[in-house]
C-alpha positions as CSV (number, residue, x, y, z in Angstrom):
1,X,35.1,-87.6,-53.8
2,X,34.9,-87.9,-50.2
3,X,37.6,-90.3,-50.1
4,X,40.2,-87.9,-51.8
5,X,40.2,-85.4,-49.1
6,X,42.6,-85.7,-46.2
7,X,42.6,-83.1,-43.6
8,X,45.5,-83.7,-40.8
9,X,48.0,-85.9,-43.6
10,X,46.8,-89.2,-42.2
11,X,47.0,-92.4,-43.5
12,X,43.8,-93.2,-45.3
13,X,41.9,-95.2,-43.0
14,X,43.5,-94.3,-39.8
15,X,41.4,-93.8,-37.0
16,X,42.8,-90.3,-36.4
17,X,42.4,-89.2,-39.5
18,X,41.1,-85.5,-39.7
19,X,42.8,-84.7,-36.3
20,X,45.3,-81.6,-36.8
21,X,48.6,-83.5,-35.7
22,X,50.9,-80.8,-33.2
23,X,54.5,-80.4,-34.5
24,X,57.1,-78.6,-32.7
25,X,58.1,-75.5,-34.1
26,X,61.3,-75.7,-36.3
27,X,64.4,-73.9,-35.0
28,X,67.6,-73.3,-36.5
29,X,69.5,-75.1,-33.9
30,X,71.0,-72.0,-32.9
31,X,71.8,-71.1,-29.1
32,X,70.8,-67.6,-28.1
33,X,73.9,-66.2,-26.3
34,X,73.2,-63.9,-23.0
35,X,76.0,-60.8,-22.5
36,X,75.2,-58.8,-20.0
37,X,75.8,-55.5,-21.2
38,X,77.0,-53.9,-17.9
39,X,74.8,-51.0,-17.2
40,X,75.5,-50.4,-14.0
41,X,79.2,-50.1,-14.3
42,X,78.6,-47.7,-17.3
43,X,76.4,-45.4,-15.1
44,X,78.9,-46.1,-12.6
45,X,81.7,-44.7,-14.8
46,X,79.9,-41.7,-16.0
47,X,79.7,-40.3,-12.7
48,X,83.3,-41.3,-11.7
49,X,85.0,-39.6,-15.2
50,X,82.1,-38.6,-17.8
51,X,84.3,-38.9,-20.6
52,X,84.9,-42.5,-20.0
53,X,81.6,-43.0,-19.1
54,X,80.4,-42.0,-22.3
55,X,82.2,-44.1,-24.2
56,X,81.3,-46.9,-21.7
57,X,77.5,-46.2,-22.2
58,X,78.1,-46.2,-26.1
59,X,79.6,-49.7,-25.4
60,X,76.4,-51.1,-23.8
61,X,74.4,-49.8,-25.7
62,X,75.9,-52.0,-28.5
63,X,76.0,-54.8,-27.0
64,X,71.4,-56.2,-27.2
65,X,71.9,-55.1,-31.1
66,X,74.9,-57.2,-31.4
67,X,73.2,-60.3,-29.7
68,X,70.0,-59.8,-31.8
69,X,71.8,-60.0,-35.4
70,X,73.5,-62.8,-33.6
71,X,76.8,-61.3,-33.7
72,X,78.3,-62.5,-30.4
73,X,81.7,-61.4,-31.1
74,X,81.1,-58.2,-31.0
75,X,78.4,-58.3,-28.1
76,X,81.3,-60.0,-25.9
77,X,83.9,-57.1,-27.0
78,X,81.7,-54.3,-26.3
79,X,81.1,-55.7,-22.9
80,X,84.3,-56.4,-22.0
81,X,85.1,-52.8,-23.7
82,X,82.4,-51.1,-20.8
83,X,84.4,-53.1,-18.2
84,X,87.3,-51.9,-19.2
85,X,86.3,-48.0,-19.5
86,X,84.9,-48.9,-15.8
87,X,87.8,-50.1,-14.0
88,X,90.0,-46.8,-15.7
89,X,87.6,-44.3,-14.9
90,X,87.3,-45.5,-10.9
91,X,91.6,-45.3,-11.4
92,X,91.3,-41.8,-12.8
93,X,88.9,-41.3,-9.6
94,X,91.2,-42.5,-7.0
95,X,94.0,-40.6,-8.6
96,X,92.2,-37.6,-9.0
97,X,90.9,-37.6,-5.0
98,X,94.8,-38.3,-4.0
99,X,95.9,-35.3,-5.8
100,X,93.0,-33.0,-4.1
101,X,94.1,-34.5,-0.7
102,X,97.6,-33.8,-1.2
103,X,97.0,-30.2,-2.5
104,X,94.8,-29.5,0.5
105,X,97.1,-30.9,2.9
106,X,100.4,-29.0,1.6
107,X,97.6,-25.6,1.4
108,X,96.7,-26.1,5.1
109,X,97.2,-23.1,7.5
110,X,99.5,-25.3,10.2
111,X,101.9,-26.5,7.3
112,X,105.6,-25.2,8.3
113,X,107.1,-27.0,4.7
């Protein structure tokens, strides 16, 4: 009866039999895929335009859901979606300051135009 029971799955008569044997865990094979899901540029944007910024921040926010169900597709596009909504809104900055300057320049008191 003794014989019959075979902690560990050792040969019978093994000299390690009854030691628990370590096995790594199993994995899937699967790489896990970092996005960075741009934060900072969202943030960034909000205070340049707030309507683009927004949509940026809705954009990163999507982007450690994506990653988790392992949908990288859509973690890459959302990214480069926040970029995107970035670079326009710090446009729509710049344009937006040139236009002040100009008004205030053509509105000064020593302008004979």
């Amino acid at each position: 009866m003794a014989q019959d029971w075979n902690p560990g799955g050792a040969p019978l008569g093994d000299p390690n039999q009854g030691i628990p044997v370590w096995q790594p865990p199993i994995t899937s094979g699967a790489q896990v895929a970092t996005v960075s899901p741009r934060w900072a540029m969202a943030v960034i944007s909000v205070l340049c335009f707030w309507p683009l910024g927004i949509a940026a921040c809705v954009f990163a926010a999507k982007v450690k859901p994506s990653l988790q169900v392992g949908d990288v597709a859509t973690a890459l596009r959302a990214s480069s979606r926040v970029k995107t909504f970035f670079w326009i809104s710090i446009a729509v900055l710049v344009v937006y300051v040139i236009i002040i300057a100009a008004a205030s320049a053509h509105s000064s008191p020593g302008y004979s135009g």
